[in-house]
N, C-alpha and C positions, 0 to 999 in steps of 0.2 A: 504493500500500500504506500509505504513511504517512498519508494522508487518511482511510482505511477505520480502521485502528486509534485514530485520534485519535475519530473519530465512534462507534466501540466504546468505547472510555473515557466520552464525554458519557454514551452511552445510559446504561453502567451507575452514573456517577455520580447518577442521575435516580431510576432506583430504589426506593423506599423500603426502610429499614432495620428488621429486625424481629427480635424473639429470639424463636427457637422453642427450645421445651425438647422437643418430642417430643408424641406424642397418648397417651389415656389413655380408658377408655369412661368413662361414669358419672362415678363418683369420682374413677374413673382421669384423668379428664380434665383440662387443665392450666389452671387460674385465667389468665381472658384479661382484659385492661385493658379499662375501661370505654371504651366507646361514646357518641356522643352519645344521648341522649335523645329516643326520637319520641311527642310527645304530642297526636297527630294520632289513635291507637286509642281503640277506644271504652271502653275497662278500661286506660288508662295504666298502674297496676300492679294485676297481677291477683290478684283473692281468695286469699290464702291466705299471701301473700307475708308473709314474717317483716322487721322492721323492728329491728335494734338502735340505741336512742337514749341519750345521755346527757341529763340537765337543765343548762342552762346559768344557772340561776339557781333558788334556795331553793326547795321548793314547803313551806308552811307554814299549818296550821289556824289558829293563833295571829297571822298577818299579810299571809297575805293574804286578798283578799275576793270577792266572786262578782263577777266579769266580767276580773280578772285575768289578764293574760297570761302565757303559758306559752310558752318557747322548746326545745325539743330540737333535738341533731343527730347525725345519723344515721352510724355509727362504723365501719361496712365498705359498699364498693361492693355493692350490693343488685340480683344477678343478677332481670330484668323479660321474661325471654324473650326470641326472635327476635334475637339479638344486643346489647338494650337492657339498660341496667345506671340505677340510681338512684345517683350518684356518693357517696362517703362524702366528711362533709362536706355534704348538703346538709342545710335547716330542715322539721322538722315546727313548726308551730304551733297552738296552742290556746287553750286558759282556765278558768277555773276557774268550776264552776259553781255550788257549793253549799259552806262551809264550817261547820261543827257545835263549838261548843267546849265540852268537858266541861262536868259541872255548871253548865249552863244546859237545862236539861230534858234530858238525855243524859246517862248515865255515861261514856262513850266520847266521845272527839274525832272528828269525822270531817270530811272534804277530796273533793269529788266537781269531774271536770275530764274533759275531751274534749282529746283533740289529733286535728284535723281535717282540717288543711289541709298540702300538704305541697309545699315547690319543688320543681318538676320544670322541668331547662334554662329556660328563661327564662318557664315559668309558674308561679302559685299556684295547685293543685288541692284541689276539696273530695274527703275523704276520709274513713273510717270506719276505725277504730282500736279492737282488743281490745287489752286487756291479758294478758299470759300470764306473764309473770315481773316483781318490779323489784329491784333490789339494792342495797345500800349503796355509798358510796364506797370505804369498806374493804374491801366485800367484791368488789368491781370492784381495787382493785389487787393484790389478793391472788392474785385468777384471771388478771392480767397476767403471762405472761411475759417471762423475762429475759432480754434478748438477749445469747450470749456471743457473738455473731461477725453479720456482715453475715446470716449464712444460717441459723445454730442460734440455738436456746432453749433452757432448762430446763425438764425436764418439768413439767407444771403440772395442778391441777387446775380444771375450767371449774366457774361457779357454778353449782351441781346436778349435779353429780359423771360429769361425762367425765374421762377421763384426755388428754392430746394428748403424745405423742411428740415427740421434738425435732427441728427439719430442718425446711425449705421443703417441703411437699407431706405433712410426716409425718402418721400417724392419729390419728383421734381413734375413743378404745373406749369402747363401754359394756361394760362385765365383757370379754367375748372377740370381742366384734361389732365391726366397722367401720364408724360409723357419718355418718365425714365425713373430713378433712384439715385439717390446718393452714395457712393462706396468710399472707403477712407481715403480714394487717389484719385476721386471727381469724380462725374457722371455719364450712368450707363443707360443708356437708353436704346429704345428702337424703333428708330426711321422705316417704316412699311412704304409711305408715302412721302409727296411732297409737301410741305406744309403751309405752302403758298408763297413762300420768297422767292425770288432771283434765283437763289442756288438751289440746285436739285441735290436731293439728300442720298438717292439710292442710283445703284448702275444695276442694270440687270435682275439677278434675281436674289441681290445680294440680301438677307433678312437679317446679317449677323448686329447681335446687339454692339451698339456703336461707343468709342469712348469721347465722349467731348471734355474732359476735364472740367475746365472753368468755364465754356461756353454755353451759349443755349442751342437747343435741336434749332432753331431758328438763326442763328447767327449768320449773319452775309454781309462782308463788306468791311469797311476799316472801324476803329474805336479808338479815341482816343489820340489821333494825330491831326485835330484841325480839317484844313481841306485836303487831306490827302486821300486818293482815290486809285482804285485796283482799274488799271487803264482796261489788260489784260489779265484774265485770271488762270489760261493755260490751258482754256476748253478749245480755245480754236488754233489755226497751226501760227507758231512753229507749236506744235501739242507741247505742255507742259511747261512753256516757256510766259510766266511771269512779269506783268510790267504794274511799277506804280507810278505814279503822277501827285507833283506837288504844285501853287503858285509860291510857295515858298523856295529861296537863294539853293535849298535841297533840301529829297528825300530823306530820312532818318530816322531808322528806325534803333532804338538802344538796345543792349546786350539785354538779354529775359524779356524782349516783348513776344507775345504769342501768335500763334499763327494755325489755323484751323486746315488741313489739307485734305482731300479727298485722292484716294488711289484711281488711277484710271486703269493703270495696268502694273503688270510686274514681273520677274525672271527674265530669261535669257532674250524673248523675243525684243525685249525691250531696250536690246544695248545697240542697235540701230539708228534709236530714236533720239537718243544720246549724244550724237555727232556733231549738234550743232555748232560751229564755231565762234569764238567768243568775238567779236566786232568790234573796230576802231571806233571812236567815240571822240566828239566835240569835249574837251574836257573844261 
């Protein structure tokens, strides 16, 4: 008896340990930790897939120049299907392709860039990247929530006007609608539809629940930088190439302003698209 109970002890020390909070459908369902990574499919992340990035360094008309590197990273685990998640934390990378400075044949400053490429587990993938919203720094800490306790926050509003509830799992509304939940690294929600903005939220048959972090399902457009305006957002060609416009001396955006992107495509077919070359420019 005393051998069978000791051997009952090993089994269950062996184990693994897990916290479950319960099941939920849809929405309902309970934010599961990230997964490894399998970038073995042919659409490693699939069309449609919403991408929230911070800048980790200046993007500026006034100083930098075409071929200039661009680093983002990407601010909540980014649900990829089939149990895959895009870990938050990993690097989009890009460059800048074209930069315009006022009064030099232009009344307007402009700054045109691609982010391309994106780490996946232990590869570099080419990628095609819209733009759909990008926001200030200020206006990225304003839609942060304040943690009063390991598990609550203070109501908040998301940049482009969600409202989010306070509480691990709490909602996020547009007017009376539920249109996501709150998880400890932003908001998870799901775009079925369009919600009547500018930007279109879904590619194909894409249903997977989306990460906006600090955004709203609604967000389209700049916040927080004046008149600055998404000339180009990357929908039309050159595909994925990026333009902003200022009346202001220049474009500038600071290090941590955010940037809301939507996947159009991704892997290998997309290192074609890639090619574009970086252009002389009135400096």
């Amino acid at each position: 008896m005393k051998n069978s109970l000791k051997m009952l002890g090993l089994a269950l020390c062996t184990l693994p340990m897990y916290l479950h909070a319960g099941t939920r459908q849809d929405l309902k369902q309970d934010y599961q930790p990230a997964k490894e990574q399998n970038t073995q499919s042919a659409e490693p992340i699939p069309a449609g897939t919403i991408l929230p990035v911070t800048l980790n360094s200046d993007l500026r008309s006034d100083k930098n120049r075409s071929g200039t590197a661009i680093i983002a990273t990407i601010m909540q685990d980014v649900p990829l299907g089939g149990g895959e998640t895009l870990r938050k934390g990993s690097m989009l990378t890009g460059h800048v392709v074209e930069v315009i400075a006022s009064g030099r044949g232009s009344d307007e400053s402009k700054i045109s860039f691609q982010l391309d490429h994106v780490r996946l587990g232990n590869e570099t993938l080419p990628i095609t990247t819209t733009l759909r919203a990008v926001a200030s720094r200020s206006e990225v800490s304003a839609a942060t929530p304040e943690l009063t306790s390991s598990e609550y926050a203070n109501n908040t509003i998301e940049i482009g006007g969600d409202q989010i509830s306070y509480g691990e799992g709490g909602p996020v509304m547009v007017g009376s609608q539920v249109v996501g939940k709150y998880t400890r690294q932003g908001v998870l929600a799901y775009v079925d539809e369009d919600m009547g903005t500018p930007c279109r939220v879904t590619i194909d048959s894409n249903a997977q629940p989306q990460a906006f972090w600090v955004f709203s399902v609604n967000a389209c457009g700049a916040y927080g930088f004046g008149d600055l305006r998404i000339l180009q957002s990357g929908r039309t060609e050159p595909a994925g190439e990026v333009t902003l416009a200022s009346n202001r001396k220049a474009v500038r955006l600071d290090k941590g302003s955010a940037m809301l992107l939507r996947v159009d495509g991704s892997g290998p077919e997309e290192a074609q698209a890639r090619t574009t070359p970086s252009r002389e420019t009135g400096q």
